[in-house]
PAFIVEX-224868 format. One record per residue (C-alpha): residue number from 0; residue in three letters; x, y, z. Coordinates in Angstrom, 2 decimals. Layout:
BEGIN
<pt n="NUM" res="ala" u="X" v="Y" w="Z"/>
...
//
This chain:
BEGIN
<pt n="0" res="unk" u="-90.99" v="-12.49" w="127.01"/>
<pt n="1" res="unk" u="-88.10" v="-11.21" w="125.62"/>
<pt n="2" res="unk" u="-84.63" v="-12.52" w="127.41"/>
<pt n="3" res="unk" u="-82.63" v="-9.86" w="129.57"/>
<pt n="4" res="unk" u="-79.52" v="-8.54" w="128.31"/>
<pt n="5" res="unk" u="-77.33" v="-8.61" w="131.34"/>
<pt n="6" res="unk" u="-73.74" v="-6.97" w="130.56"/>
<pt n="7" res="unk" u="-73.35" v="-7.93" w="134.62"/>
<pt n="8" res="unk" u="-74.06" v="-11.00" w="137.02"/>
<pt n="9" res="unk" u="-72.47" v="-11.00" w="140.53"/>
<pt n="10" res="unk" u="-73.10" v="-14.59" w="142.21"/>
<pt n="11" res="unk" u="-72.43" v="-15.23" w="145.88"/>
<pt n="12" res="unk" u="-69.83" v="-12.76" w="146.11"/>
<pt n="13" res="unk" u="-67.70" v="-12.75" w="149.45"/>
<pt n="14" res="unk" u="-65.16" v="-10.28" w="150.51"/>
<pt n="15" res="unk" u="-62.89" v="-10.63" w="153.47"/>
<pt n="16" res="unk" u="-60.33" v="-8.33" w="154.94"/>
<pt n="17" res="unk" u="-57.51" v="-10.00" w="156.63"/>
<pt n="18" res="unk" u="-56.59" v="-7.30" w="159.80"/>
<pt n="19" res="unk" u="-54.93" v="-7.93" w="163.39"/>
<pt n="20" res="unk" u="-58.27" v="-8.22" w="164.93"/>
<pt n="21" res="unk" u="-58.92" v="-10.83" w="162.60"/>
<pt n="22" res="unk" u="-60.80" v="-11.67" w="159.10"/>
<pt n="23" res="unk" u="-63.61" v="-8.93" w="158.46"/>
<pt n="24" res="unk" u="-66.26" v="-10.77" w="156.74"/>
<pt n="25" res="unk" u="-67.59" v="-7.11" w="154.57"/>
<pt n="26" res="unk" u="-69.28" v="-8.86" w="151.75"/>
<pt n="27" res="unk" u="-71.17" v="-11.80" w="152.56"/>
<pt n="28" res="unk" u="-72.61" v="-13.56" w="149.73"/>
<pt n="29" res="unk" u="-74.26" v="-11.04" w="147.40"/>
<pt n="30" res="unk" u="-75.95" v="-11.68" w="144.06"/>
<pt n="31" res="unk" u="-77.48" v="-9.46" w="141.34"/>
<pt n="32" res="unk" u="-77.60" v="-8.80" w="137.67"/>
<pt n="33" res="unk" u="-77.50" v="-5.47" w="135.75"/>
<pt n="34" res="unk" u="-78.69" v="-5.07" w="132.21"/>
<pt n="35" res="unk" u="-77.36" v="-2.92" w="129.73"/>
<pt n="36" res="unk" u="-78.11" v="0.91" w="129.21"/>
<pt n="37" res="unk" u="-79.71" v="0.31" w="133.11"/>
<pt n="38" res="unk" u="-78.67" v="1.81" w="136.12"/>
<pt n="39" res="unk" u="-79.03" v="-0.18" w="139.53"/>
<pt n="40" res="unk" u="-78.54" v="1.46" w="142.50"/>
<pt n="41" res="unk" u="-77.32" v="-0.09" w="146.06"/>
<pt n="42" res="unk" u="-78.18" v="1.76" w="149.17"/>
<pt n="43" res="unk" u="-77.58" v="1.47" w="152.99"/>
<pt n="44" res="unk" u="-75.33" v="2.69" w="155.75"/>
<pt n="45" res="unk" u="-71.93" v="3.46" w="156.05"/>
<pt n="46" res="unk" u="-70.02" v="0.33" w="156.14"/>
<pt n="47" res="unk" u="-72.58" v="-2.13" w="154.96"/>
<pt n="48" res="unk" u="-69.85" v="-3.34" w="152.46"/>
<pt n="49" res="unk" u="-71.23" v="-0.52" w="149.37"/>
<pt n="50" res="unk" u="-67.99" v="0.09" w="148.46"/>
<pt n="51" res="unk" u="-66.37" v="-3.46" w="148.76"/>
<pt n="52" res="unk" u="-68.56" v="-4.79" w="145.93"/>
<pt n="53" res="unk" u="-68.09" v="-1.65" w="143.49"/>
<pt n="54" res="unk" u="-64.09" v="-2.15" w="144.18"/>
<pt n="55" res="unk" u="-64.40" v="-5.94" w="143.72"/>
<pt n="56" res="unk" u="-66.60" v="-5.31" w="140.34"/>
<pt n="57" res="unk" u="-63.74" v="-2.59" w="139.44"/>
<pt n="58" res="unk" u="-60.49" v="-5.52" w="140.25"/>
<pt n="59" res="unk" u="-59.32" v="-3.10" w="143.04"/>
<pt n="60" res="unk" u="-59.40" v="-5.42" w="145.99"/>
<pt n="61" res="unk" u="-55.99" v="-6.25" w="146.42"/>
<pt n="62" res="unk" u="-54.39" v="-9.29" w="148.20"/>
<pt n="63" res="unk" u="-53.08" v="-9.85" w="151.23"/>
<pt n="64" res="unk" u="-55.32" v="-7.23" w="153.60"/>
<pt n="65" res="unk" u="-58.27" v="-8.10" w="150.60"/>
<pt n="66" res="unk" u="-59.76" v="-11.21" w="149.55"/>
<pt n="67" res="unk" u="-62.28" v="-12.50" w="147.36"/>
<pt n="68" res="unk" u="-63.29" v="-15.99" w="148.63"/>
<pt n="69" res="unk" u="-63.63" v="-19.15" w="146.22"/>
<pt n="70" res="unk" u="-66.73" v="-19.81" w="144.77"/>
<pt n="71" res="unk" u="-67.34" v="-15.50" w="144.32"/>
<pt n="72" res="unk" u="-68.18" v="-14.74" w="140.38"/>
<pt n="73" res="unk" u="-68.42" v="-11.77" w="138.64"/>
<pt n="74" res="unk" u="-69.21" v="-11.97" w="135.13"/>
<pt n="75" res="unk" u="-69.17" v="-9.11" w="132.59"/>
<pt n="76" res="unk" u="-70.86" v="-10.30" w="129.12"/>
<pt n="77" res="unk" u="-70.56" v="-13.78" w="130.28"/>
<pt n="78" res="unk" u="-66.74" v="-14.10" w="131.29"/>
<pt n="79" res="unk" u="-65.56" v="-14.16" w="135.00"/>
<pt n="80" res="unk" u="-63.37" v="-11.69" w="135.51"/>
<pt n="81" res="unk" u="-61.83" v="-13.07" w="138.44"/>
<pt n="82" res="unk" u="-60.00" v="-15.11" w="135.94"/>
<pt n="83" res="unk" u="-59.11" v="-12.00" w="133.83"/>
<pt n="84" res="unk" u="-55.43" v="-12.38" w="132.71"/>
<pt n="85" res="unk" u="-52.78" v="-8.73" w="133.45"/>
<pt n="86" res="unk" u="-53.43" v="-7.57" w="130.00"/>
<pt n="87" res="unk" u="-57.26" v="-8.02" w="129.75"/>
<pt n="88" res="unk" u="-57.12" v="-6.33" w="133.06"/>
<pt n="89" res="unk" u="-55.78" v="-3.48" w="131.37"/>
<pt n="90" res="unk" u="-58.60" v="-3.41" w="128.95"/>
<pt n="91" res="unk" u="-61.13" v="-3.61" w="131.26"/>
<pt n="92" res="unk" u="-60.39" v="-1.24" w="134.09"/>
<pt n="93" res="unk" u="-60.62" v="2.39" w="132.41"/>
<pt n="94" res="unk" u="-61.40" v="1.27" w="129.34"/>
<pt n="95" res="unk" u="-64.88" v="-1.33" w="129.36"/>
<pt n="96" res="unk" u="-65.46" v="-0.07" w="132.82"/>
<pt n="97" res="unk" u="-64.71" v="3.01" w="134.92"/>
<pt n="98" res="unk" u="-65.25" v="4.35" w="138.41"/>
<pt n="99" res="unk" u="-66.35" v="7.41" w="139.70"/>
<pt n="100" res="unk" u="-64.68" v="8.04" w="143.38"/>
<pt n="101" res="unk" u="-66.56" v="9.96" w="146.05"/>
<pt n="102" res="unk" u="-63.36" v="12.00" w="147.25"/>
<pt n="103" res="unk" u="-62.38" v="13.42" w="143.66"/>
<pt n="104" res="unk" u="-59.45" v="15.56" w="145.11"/>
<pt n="105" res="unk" u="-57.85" v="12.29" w="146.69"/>
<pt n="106" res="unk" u="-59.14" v="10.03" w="143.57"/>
<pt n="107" res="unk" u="-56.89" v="12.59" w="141.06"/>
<pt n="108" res="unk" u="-53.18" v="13.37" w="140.87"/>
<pt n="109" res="unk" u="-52.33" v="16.39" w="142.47"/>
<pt n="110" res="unk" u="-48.98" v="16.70" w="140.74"/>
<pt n="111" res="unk" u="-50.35" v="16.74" w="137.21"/>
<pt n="112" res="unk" u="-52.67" v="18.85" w="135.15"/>
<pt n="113" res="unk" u="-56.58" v="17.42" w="134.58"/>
<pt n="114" res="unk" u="-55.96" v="18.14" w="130.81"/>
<pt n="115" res="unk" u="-53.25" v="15.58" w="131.01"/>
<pt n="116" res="unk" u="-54.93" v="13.27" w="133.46"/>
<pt n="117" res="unk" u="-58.04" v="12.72" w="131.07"/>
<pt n="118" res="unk" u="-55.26" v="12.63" w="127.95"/>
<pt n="119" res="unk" u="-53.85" v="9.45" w="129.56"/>
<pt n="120" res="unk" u="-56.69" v="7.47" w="129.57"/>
<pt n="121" res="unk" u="-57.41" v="8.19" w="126.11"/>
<pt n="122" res="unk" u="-53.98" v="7.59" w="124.79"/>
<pt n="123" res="unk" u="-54.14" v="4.46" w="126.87"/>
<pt n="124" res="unk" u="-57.24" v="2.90" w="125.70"/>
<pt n="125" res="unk" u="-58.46" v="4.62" w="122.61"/>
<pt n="126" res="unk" u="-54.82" v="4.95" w="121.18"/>
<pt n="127" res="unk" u="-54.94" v="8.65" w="120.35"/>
<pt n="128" res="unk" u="-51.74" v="10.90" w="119.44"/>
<pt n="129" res="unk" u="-51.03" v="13.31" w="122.10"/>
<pt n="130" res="unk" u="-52.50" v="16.25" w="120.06"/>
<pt n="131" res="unk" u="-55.61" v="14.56" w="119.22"/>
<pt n="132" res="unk" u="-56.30" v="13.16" w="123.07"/>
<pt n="133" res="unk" u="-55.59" v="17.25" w="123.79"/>
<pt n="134" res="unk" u="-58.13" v="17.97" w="121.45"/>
<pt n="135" res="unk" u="-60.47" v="15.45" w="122.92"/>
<pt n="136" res="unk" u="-59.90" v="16.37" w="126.89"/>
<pt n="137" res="unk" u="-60.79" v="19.93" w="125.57"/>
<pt n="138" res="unk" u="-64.60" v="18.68" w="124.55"/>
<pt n="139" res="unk" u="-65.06" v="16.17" w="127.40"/>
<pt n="140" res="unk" u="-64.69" v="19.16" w="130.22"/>
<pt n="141" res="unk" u="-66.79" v="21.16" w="127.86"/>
<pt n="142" res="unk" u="-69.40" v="18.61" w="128.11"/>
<pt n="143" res="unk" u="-69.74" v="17.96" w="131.67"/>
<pt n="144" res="unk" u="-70.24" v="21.97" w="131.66"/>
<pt n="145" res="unk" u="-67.31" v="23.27" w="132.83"/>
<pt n="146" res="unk" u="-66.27" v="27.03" w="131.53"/>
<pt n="147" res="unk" u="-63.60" v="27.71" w="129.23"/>
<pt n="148" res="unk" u="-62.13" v="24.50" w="129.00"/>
<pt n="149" res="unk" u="-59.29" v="25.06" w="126.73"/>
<pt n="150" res="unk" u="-58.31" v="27.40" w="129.54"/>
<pt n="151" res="unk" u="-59.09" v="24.82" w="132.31"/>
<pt n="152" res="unk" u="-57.31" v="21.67" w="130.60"/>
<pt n="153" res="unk" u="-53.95" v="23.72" w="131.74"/>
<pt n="154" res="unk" u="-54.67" v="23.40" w="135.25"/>
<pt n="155" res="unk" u="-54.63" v="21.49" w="138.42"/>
<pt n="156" res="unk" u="-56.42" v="20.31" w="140.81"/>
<pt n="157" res="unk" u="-56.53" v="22.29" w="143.68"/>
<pt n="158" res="unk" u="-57.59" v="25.26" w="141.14"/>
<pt n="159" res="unk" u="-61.29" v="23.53" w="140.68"/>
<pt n="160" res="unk" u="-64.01" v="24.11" w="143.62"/>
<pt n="161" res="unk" u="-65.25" v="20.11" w="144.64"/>
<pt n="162" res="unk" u="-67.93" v="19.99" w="142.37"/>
<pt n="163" res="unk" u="-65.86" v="20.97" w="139.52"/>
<pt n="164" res="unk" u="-63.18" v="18.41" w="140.33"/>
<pt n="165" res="unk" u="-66.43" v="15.49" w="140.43"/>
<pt n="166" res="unk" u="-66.92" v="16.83" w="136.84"/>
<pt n="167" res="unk" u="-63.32" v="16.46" w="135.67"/>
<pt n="168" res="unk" u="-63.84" v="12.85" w="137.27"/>
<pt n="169" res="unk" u="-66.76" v="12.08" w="135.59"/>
<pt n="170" res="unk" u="-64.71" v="13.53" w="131.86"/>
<pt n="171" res="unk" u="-62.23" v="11.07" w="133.25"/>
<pt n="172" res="unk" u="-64.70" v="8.09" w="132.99"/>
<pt n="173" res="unk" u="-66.78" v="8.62" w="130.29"/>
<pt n="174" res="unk" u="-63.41" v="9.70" w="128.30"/>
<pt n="175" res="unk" u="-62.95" v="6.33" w="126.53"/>
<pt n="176" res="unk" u="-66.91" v="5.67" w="126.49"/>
<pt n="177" res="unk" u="-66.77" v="2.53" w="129.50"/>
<pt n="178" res="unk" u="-69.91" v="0.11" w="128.87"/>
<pt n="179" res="unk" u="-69.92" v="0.19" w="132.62"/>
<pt n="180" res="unk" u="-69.50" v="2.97" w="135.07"/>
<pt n="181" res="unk" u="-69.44" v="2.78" w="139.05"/>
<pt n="182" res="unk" u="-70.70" v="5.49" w="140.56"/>
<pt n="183" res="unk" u="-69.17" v="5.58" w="143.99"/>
<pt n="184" res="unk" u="-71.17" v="8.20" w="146.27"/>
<pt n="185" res="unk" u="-69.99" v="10.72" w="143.40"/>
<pt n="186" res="unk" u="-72.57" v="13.63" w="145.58"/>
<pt n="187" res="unk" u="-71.04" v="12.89" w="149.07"/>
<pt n="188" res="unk" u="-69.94" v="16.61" w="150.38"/>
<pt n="189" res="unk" u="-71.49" v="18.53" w="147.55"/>
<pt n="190" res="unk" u="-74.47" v="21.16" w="148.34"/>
<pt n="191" res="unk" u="-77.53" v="20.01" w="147.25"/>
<pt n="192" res="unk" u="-78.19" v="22.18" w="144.22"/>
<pt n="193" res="unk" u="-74.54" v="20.75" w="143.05"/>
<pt n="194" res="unk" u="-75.67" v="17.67" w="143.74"/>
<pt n="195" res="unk" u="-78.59" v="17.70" w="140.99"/>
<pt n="196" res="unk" u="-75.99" v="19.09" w="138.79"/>
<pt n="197" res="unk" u="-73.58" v="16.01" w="139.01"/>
<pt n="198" res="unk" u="-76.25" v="13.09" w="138.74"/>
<pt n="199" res="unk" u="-77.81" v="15.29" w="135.79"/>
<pt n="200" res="unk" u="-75.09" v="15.26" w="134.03"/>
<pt n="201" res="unk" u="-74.16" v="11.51" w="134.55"/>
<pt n="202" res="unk" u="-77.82" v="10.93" w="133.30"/>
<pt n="203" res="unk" u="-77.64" v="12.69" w="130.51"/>
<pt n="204" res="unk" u="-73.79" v="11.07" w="129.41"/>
<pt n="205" res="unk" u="-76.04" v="7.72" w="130.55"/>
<pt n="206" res="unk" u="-78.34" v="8.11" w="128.18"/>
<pt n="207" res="unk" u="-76.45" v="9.41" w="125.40"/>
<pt n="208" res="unk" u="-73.98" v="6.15" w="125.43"/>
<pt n="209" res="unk" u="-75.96" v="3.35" w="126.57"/>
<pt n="210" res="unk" u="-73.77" v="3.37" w="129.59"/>
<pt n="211" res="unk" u="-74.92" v="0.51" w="132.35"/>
<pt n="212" res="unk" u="-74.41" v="2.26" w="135.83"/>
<pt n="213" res="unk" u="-73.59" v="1.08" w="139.20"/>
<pt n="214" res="unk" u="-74.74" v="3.83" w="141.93"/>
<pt n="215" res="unk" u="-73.39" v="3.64" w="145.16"/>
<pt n="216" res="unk" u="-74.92" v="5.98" w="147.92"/>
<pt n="217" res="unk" u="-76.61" v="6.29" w="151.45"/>
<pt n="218" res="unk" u="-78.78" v="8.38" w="150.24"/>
<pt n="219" res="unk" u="-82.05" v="7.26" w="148.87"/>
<pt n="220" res="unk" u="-83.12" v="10.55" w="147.48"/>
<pt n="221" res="unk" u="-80.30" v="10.44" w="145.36"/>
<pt n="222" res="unk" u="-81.51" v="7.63" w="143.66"/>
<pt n="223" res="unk" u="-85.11" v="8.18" w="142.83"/>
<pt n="224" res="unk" u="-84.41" v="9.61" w="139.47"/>
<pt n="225" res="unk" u="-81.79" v="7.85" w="138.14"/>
<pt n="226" res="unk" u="-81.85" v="4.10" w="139.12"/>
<pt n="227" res="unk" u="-84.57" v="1.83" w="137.71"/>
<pt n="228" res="unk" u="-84.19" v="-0.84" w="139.88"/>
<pt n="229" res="unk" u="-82.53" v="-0.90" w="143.56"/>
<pt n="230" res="unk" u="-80.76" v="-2.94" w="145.75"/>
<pt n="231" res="unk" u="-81.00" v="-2.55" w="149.41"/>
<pt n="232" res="unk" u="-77.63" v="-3.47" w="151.49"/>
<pt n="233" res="unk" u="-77.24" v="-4.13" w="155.35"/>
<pt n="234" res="unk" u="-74.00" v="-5.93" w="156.68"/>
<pt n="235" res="unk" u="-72.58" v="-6.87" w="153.92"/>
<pt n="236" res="unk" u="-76.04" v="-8.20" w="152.20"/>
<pt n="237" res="unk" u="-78.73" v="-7.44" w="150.37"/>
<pt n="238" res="unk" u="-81.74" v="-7.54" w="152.55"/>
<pt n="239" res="unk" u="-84.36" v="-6.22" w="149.60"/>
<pt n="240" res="unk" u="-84.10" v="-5.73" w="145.61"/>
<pt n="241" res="unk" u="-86.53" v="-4.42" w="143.34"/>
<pt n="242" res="unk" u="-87.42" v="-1.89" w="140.57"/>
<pt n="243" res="unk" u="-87.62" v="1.62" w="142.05"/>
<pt n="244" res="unk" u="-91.23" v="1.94" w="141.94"/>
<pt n="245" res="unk" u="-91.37" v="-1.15" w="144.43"/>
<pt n="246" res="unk" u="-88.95" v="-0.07" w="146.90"/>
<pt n="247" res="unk" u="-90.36" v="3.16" w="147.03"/>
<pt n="248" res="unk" u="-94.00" v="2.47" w="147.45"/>
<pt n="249" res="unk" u="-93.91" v="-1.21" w="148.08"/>
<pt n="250" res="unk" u="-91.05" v="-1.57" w="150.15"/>
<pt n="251" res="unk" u="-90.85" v="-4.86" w="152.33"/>
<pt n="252" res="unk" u="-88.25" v="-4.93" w="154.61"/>
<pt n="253" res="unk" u="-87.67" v="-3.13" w="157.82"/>
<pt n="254" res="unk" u="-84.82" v="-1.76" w="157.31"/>
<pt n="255" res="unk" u="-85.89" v="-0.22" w="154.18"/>
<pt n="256" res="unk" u="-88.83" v="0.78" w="156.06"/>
<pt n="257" res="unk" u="-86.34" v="3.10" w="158.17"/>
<pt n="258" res="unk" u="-83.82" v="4.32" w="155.17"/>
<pt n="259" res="unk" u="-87.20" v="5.75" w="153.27"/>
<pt n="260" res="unk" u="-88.70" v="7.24" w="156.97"/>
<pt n="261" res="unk" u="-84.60" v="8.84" w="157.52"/>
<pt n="262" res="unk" u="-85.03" v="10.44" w="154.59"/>
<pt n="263" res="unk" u="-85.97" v="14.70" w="155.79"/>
<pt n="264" res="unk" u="-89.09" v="16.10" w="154.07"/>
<pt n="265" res="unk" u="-89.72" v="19.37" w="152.80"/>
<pt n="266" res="unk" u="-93.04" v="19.67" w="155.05"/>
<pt n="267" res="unk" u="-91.93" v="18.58" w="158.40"/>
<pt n="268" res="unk" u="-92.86" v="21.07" w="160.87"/>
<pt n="269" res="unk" u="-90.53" v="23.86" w="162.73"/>
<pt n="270" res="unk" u="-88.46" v="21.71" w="165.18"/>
<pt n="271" res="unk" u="-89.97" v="18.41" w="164.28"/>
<pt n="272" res="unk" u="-87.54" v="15.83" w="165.26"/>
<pt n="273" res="unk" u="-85.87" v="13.88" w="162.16"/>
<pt n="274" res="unk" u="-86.44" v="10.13" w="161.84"/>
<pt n="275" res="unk" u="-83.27" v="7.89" w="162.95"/>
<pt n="276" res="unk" u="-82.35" v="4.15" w="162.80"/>
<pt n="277" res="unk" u="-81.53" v="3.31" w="166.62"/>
<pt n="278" res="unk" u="-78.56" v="1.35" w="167.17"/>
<pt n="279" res="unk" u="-75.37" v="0.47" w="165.25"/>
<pt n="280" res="unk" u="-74.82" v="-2.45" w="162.39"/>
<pt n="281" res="unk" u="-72.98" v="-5.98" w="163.48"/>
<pt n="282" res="unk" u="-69.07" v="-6.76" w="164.23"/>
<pt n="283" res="unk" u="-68.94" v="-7.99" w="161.15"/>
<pt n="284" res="unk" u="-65.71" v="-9.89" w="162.52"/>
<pt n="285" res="unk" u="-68.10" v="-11.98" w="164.09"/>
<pt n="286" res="unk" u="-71.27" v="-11.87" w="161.70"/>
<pt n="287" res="unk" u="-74.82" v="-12.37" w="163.37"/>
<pt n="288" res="unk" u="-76.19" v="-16.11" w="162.62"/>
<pt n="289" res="unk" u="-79.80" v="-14.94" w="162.26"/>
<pt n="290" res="unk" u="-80.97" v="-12.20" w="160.45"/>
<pt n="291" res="unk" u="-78.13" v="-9.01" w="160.67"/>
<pt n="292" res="unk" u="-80.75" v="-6.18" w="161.18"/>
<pt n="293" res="unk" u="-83.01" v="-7.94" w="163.98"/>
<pt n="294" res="unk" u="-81.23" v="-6.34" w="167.29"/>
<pt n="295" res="unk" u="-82.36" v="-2.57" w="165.75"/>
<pt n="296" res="unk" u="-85.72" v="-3.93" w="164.44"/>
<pt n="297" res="unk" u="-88.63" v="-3.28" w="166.27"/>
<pt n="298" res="unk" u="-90.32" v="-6.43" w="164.72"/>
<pt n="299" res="unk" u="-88.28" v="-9.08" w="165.76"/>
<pt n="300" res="unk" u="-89.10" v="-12.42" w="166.85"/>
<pt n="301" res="unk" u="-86.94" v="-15.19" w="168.49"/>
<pt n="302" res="unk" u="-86.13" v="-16.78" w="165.11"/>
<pt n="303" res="unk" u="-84.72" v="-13.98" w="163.16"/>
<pt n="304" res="unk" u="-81.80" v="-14.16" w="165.92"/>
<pt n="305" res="unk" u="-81.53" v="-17.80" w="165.13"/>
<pt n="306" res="unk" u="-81.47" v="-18.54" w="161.33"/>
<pt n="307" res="unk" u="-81.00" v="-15.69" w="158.70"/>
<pt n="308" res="unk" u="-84.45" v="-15.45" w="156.91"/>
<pt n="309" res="unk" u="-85.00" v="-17.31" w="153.34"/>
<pt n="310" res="unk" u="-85.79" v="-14.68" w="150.12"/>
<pt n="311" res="unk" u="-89.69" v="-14.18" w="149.79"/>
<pt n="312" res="unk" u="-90.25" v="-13.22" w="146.02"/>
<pt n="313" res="unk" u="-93.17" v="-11.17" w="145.51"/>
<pt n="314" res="unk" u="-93.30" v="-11.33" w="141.66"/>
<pt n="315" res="unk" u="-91.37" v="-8.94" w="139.03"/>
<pt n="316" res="unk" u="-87.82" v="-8.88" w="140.34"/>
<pt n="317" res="unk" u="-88.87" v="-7.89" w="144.02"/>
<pt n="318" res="unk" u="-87.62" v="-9.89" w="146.75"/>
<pt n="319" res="unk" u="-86.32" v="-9.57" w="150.34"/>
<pt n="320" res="unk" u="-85.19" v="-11.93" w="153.41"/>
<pt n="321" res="unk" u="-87.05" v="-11.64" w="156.32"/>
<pt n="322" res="unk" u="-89.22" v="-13.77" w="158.28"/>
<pt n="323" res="unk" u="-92.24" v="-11.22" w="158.47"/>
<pt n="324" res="unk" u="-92.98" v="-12.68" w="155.34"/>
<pt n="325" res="unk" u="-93.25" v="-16.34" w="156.66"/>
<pt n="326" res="unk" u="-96.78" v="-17.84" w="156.80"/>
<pt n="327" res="unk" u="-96.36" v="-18.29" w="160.49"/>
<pt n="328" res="unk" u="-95.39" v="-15.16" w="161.10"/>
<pt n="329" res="unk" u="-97.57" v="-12.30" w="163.12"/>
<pt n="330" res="unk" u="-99.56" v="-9.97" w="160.12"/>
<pt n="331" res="unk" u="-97.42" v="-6.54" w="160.25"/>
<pt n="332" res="unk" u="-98.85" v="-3.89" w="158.47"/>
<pt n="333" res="unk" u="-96.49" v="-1.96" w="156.20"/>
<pt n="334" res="unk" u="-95.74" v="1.48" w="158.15"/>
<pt n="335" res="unk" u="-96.84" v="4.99" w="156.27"/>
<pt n="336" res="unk" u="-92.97" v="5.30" w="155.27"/>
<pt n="337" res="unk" u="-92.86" v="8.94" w="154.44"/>
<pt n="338" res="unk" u="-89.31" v="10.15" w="156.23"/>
<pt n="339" res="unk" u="-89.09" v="12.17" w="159.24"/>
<pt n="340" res="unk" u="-90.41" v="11.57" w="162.74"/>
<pt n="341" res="unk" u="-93.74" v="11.08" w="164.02"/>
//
């Protein structure tokens, strides 16, 4: 078998926020590779600690609220960049790899023009003159479709509806061709028929320059035609990971179980309730000591509250932690996970 080109490896990465309550404990030991010209996707709830990883892969937790706990490693093509000197730094963020932001009107400067916002990266990192990085800002709004261009380089942005600003940030990114991009819920807010626009258009910019992407989301139907493998996060780790096809149809964990039935269907009938997760996540200022999903999971035995659950690999990449899985453990059968209510 041929060997896996990963361009990423996160191992045991922790992330801790520092706040008067006390130390937040949002990432809490996660692990997984991506390969290059692949996108992996990493799904759950609000606060689940989505965000926290892409910001710790991107350098952007920042010491003393943020922390990054000894032992964490993140290496891209081999080197830990944790131990990334000011000026590699430089290189890295923008230029190797590049984030997409879920608010785009907050993510860009409202003081200066997108032409010149897209211009700076470019003079930054690809070295351009000023009139060729003009030239260039030109033909990256062009290709992420939006009209007139030459027109719309001159403006700001306030003057762009919110999908059109997520298109000026995704020109941003792919500006100086990153070999990694972080898609952080880029579709949050949008319509829906926007929404296929935007991932479209990251797909097809994917595709065209081997780009490895990182998509961040809540939303599994956002995912289904753009990731091929997915990782599935619940206080601050990942519960289940596996190629698309697996999580979708052979999905193992219950809380991936309820994220696939929360999902609204196209044939529920006329005031057919929508599914829900009861419940709300851990403190994670004082993280669960068994497994972090077993006070909302109907399935729960005395030991998941006692001991967090060992990985159960079920061949090809697929794995997830809980005890369900044990040999000891009751025989559950799967749920029809469809979305929506019964």
């Amino acid at each position: 078998m041929a060997e896996k080109n990963h361009i990423l490896e996160v191992k045991n990465l922790r992330v801790s926020y520092h706040t008067y309550a006390g130390e937040v404990k949002a990432v809490r030991g996660v692990s997984f590779e991506l390969e290059t010209g692949q996108a992996l996707a990493i799904v759950g709830e609000s606060g689940c600690g989505k965000s926290v990883t892409a910001k710790s892969i991107m350098g952007l937790i920042k010491k003393p609220q943020g922390e990054i706990k000894e032992g964490s490693e993140i290496l891209y093509n081999n080197v830990n960049i944790l131990d990334y000197s000011k000026k590699q730094w430089q290189d890295y963020k923008g230029g190797e790899c590049a984030i997409i932001f879920q608010d785009a009107l907050a993510a860009l400067n409202p003081t200066m023009r997108v032409g010149k916002q897209i211009m700076e990266n470019l003079m930054a990192h690809k070295h351009m003159k000023k009139d060729e990085a003009k030239k260039e800002a030109v033909e990256m709004l062009r290709r992420v479709g939006i009209p007139e261009p030459e027109k719309r380089v001159r403006q700001y942005p306030h003057q762009f509806s919110g999908g059109m600003r997520q298109r000026v940030m995704i020109a941003i990114a792919f500006a100086c061709d990153p070999k990694l991009l972080i898609c952080d819920e880029p579709t949050t807010a949008l319509d829906v028929t926007i929404q296929s626009q935007i991932l479209d258009i990251i797909k097809e910019l994917q595709k065209k320059h081997n780009t490895s992407v990182i998509m961040i989301t809540h939303d599994l139907g956002v995912v289904a035609n753009i990731a091929q493998e997915i990782a599935v996060m619940y206080s601050g780790m990942i519960v289940e990971r596996g190629k698309s096809e697996d999580i979708f149809y052979r999905p193992r964990h219950p809380y991936t179980w309820a994220l696939i039935e929360s999902v609204p269907r196209l044939d529920l009938t006329n005031k057919q309730r929508l599914a829900s997760i009861p419940g709300i996540p851990p403190d994670l200022l004082n993280p669960p000591v068994g497994c972090p999903f077993c006070t909302r999971c109907k399935y729960c035995m005395p030991i998941c509250k006692e001991r967090m659950p060992e990985n159960t690999d079920f061949g090809d990449g697929h794995t997830a932690a809980c005890w369900l899985h044990h040999p000891m453990a009751p025989q559950v059968e799967m749920p029809d996970v469809k979305g929506g209510a019964k």
